[in-house]
C-alpha positions in Angstrom: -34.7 -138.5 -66.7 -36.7 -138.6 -63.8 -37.4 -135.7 -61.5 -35.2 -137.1 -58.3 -32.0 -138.0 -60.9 -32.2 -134.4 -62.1 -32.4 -133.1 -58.3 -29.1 -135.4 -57.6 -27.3 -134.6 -60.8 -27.7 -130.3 -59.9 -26.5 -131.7 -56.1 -23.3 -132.9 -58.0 -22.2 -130.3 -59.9 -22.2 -127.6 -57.1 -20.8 -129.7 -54.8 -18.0 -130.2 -57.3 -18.1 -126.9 -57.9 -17.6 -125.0 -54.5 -17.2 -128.4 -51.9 -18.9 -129.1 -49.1 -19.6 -126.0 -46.9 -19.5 -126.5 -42.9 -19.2 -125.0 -39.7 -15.3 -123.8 -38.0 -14.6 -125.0 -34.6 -14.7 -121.7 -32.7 -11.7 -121.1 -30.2 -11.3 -118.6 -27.7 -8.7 -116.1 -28.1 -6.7 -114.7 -25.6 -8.5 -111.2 -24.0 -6.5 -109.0 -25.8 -8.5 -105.8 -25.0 -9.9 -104.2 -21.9 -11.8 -102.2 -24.0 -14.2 -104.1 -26.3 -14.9 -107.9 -25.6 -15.2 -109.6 -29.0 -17.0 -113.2 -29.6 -17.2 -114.9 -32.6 -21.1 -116.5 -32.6 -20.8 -118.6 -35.9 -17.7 -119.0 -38.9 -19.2 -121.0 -42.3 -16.9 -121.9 -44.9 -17.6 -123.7 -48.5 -14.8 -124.0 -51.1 -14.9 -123.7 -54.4 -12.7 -126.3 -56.3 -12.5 -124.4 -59.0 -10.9 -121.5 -57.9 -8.9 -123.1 -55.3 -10.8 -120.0 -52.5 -12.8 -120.8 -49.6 -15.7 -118.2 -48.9 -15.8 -117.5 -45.2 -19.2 -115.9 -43.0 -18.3 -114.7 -39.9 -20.8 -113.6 -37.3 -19.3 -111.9 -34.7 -20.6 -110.3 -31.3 -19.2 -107.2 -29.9 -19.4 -105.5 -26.6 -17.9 -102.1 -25.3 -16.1 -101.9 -22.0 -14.9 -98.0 -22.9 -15.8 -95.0 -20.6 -15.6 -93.5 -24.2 -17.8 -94.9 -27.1 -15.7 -97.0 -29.2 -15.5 -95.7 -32.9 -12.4 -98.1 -34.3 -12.0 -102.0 -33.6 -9.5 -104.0 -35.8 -8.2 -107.4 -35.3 -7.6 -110.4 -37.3 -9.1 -113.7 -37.7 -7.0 -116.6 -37.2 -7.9 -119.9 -39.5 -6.3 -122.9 -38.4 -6.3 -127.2 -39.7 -7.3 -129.8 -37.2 -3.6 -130.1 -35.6 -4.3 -126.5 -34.4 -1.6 -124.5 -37.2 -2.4 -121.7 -38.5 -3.1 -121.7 -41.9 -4.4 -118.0 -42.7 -5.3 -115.0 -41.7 -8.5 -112.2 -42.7 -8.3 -108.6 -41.4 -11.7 -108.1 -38.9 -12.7 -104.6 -38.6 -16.1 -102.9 -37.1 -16.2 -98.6 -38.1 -19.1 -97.1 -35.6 -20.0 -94.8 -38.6 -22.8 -92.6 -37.0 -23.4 -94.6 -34.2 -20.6 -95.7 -32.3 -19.8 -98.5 -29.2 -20.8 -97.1 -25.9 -20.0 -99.3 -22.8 -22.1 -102.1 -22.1 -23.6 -101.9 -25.7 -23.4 -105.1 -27.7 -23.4 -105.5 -31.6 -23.5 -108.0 -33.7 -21.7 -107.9 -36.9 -21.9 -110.5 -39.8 -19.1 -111.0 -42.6 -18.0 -112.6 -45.6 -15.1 -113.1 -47.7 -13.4 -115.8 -49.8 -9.6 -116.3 -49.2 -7.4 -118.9 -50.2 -5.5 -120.9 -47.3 -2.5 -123.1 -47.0 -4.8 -126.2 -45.9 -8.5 -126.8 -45.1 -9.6 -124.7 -42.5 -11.2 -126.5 -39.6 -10.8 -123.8 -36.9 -11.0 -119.9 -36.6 -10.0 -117.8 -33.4 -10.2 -113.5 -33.3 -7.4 -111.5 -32.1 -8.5 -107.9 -31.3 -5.1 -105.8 -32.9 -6.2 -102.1 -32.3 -9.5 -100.1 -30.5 -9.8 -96.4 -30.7 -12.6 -94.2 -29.1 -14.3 -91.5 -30.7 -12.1 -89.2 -29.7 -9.2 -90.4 -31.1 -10.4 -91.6 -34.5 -8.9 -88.7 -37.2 -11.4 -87.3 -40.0 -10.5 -89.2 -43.3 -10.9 -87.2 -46.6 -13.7 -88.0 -49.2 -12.5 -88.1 -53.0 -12.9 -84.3 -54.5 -14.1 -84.1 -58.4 -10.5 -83.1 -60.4 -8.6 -84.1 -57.5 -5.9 -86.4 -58.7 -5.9 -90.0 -57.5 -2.8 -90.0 -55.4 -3.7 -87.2 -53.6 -7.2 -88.1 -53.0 -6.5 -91.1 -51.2 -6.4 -91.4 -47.6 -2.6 -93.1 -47.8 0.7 -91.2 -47.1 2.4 -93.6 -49.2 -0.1 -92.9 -52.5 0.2 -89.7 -51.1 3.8 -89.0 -51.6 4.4 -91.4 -54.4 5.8 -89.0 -56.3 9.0 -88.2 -53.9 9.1 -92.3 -52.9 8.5 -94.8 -55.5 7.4 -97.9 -54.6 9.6 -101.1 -55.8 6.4 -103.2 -57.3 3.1 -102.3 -58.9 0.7 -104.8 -59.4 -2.7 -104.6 -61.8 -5.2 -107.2 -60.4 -8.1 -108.3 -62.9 -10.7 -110.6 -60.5 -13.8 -111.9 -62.4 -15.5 -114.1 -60.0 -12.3 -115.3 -58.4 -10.7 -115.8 -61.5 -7.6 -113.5 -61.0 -5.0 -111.7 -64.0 -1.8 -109.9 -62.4 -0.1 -107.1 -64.4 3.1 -106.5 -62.5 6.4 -104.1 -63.1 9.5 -104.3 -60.6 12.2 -102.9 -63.3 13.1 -98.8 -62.3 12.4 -97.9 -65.8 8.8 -99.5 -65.4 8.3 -98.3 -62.6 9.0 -94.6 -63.2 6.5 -95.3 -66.6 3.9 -96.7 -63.8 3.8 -94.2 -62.1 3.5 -91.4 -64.3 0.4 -92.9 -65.7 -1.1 -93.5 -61.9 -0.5 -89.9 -61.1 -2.2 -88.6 -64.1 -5.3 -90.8 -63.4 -8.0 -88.0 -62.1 -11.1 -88.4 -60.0 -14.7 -87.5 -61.7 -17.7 -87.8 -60.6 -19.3 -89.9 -57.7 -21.7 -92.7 -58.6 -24.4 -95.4 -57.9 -22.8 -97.6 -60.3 -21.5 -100.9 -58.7 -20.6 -104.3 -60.3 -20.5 -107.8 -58.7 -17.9 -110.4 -59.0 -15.2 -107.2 -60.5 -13.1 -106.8 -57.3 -10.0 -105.2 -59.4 -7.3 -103.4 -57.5 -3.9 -101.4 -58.0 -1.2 -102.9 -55.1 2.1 -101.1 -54.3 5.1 -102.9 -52.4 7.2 -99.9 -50.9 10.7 -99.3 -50.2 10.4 -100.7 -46.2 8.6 -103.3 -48.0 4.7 -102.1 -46.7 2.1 -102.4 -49.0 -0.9 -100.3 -50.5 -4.1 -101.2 -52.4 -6.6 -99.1 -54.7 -9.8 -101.1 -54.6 -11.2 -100.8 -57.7 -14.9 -102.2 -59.0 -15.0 -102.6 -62.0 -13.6 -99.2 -63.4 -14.7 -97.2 -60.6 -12.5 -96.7 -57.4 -14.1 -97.8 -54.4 -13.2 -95.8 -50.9 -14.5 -96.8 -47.5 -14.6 -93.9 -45.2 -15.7 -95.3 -41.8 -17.2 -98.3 -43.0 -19.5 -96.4 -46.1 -18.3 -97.2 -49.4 -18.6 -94.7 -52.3 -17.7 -94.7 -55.5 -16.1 -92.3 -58.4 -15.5 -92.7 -62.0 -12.4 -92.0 -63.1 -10.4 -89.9 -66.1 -6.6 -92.0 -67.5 -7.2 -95.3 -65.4 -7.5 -97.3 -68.5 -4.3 -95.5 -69.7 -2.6 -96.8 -66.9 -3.8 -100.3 -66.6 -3.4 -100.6 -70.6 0.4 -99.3 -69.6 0.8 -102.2 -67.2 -0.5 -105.2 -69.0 2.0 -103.4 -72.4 5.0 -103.1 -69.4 4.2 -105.8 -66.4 4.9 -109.9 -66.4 1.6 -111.7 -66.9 0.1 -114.0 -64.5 -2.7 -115.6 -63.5 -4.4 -117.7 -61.0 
């Protein structure tokens, strides 16, 4: 086989594989903040067929307009198809960490993220949801060796899991978007679940980080909110002001080995 039929046969196969990738038409949102003017500067996407997710890089330019330096900016990017509907939607966030917005200061921020959307996306605007200043941003707790896993997190739903159970607990498995769902709704179940989540213990803090092992514990409450554990690998994952760290854990593979004997089976 000759060298350019080998170059076009590779060519093939990832474009079967993850699609053609390509540039978003940027729109401009409406000013939703006085405080912080936010610009998106480029949006990629290329899908993999596979998988049926479309892996998203944002670039996105921020500028503060605060008296007070800017700590907190959330807001949510708005995919849309050529007719202009909205087809999804990705949580944007920026965490000043140790250095944070002052007025006049711009940033620029870079993301990415696969999702999977309704339609192809063609479009992508960004809505600015919430801004807090320095001042106003609470302290958020680390994870304490022994502490147990409900109370480490910085949720008041974990939190008080114990006095309001949630309605739905779902396992998530993802191996390199290739996702297995563990999930109990039944009281009995549920009462099990939990038990086993609030006997899962934090250990140690670690270096140790896997790729392509996004796993995750999600809770559907009472009033019908949600809460995630973000889990990599086997290691709980916690991102306090934008720094992630990591802890090893004592009973989590009691409890997932509790769901997948309890929960419905499903995959995607």
């Amino acid at each position: 086989m000759k060298k350019g039929t080998v170059l076009l046969v590779i060519m093939m196969m990832l474009l079967t594989l993850f699609g053609c990738s390509g540039s978003l038409k940027i729109k401009e949102g409406e000013k939703d903040s006085d405080l912080v003017d936010a610009r998106i500067i480029s949006a990629t996407t290329k899908k993999n067929e596979n998988t049926g997710f479309t892996v998203v890089n944002t670039k996105v330019e921020l500028t503060g307009r605060s008296e007070i330096a800017l700590m907190s900016i959330h807001g949510t990017y708005h995919f849309l198809n050529d007719e202009g509907e909205e087809v999804g939607t990705v949580g944007f966030y920026y965490i000043g960490v140790d250095d944070p917005l002052e007025k006049d200061e711009t940033v620029t921020t870079e993301y990415g993220f696969q999702n999977r959307f309704e339609d192809d996306v063609k479009q992508v605007y960004l809505e600015i949801t919430e801004v807090k200043n320095i001042e106003e941003l609470p302290p958020k707790h680390l994870p304490q060796t022994g502490e147990y896993l409900y109370e480490a997190l910085n949720s008041e739903k974990i939190n008080s899991i114990k006095e309001v159970l949630p309605v739905k607990i779902t396992y998530i498995q993802d191996q390199s978007g290739f996702r297995t769902y563990y999930t109990v709704e039944d009281p009995e179940s549920i009462e099990k679940a939990v038990a086993l989540f609030t006997s899962i213990k934090i250990k140690d803090e670690t270096n140790e980080v896997y790729t392509d092992n996004y796993n995750g514990i999600h809770f559907v409450w009472p009033d019908e909110t949600e809460s995630y554990v973000s889990i990599n690998m086997r290691n709980l994952e916690v991102s306090v002001y934008n720094q992630y760290h990591y802890y090893e854990m004592e009973g989590l593979a009691a409890f997932i080995d509790g769901l997948a004997t309890m929960g419905v089976k499903t995959t995607d």
